[in-house]
C-alpha positions as CSV (number, residue, x, y, z in Angstrom):
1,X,-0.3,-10.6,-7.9
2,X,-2.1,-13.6,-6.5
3,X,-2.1,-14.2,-2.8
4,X,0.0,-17.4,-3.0
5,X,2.7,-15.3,-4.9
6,X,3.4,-12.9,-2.0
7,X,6.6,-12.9,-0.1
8,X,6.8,-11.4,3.2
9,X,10.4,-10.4,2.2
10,X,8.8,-8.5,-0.1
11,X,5.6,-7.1,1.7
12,X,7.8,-6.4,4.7
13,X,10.5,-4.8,2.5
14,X,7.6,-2.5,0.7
15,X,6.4,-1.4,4.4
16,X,9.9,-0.3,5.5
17,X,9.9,2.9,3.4
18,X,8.2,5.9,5.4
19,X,6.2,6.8,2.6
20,X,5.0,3.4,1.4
21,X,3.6,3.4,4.9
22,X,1.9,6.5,4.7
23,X,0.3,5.3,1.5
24,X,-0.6,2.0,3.3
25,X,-2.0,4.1,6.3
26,X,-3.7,6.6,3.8
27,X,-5.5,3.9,2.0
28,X,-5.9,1.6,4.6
29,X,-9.7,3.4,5.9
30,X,-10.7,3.4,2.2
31,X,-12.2,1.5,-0.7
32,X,-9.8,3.3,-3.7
33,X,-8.0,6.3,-3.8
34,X,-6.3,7.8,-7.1
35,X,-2.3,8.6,-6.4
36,X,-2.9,12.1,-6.3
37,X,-5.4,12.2,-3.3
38,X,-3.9,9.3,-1.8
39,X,-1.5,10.9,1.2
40,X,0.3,14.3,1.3
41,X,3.4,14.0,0.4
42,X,5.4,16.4,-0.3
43,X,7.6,14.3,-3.2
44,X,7.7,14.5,-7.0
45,X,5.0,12.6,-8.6
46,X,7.5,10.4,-10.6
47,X,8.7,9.1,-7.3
48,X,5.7,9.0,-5.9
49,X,4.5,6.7,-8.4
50,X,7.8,4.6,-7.7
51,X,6.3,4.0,-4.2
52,X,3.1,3.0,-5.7
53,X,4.5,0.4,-8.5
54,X,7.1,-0.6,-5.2
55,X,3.6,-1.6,-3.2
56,X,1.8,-2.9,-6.5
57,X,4.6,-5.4,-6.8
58,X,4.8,-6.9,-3.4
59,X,1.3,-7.4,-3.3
60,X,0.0,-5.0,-1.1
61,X,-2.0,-2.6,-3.5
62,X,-4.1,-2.9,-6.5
63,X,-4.7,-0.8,-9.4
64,X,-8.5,-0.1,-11.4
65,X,-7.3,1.7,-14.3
66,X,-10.6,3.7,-15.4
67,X,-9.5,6.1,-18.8
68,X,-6.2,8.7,-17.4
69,X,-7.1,7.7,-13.6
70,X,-5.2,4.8,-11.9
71,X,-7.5,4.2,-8.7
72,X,-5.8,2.1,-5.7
73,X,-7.0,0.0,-3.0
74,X,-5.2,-2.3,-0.4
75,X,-5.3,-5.6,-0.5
76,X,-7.0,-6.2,2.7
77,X,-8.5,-9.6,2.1
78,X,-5.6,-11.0,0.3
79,X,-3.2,-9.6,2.9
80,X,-5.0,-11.1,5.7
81,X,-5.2,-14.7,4.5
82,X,-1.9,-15.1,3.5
83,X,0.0,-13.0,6.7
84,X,-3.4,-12.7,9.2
85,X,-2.6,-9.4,11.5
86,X,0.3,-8.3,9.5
87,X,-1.3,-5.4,8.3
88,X,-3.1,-4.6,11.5
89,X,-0.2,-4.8,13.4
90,X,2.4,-2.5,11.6
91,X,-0.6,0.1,12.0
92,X,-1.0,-0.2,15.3
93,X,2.7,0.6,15.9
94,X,2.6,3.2,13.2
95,X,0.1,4.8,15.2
96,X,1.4,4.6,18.8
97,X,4.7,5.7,17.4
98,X,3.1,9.3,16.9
C-alpha cells in the first residue's frame, strides 16, 4: 500500500485490536521479524495471520516474502510522513498503560 492510500480510519481501526498492538509494539524496535517470532501470543496461527493480513492492509506492515518465510517490518517511514507521531504516540500510551 502506498503512503497516500492510507486511511487513518483504517490505521486507527487496525491499532484498536490488543493483539494488532502487540504486533506493532513487537516489531516496532526491529528491522523484520517472521510471524512466528514476532510477539507471544498465545492464539492460533490462522488467526494470528488474520492480524497480520488486518495490519498489511491498513498500511502499517510490510511483507518480504523470501522462499516459505514471510518476514515483516513496520512501516515507520511511511507512517510518519503521512500521520507524523501517530505511531509514537499510541506507544507511549501503550506503555504507560502497563
Amino acid at each position: 500500500m502506498k503512503t497516500n492510500e492510507m486511511k487513518l480510519t483504517a490505521v486507527l481501526q487496525a491499532l484498536s485490536d490488543p493483539y494488532r498492538l502487540e504486533i506493532v509494539k513487537a516489531l516496532a524496535d526491529t528491522a523484520e521479524k517472521t510471524c512466528g517470532t514476532c510477539t507471544n501470543l498465545n492464539i492460533a496461527k490462522s488467526t494470528l495471520s488474520h492480524h497480520f493480513k488486518v495490519l498489511r492492509e491498513a498500511g502499517l506492515l510490510k511483507v518480504r516474502i523470501e522462499g516459505k518465510h514471510h518476514y515483516y517490518s513496520l512501516c515507520k517511514r511511511e507512517l510518519e510522513e503521512q500521520f507524523p507521531g501517530l505511531i509514537e504516540a499510541v506507544l507511549k500510551v501503550e506503555k504507560e498503560r502497563w
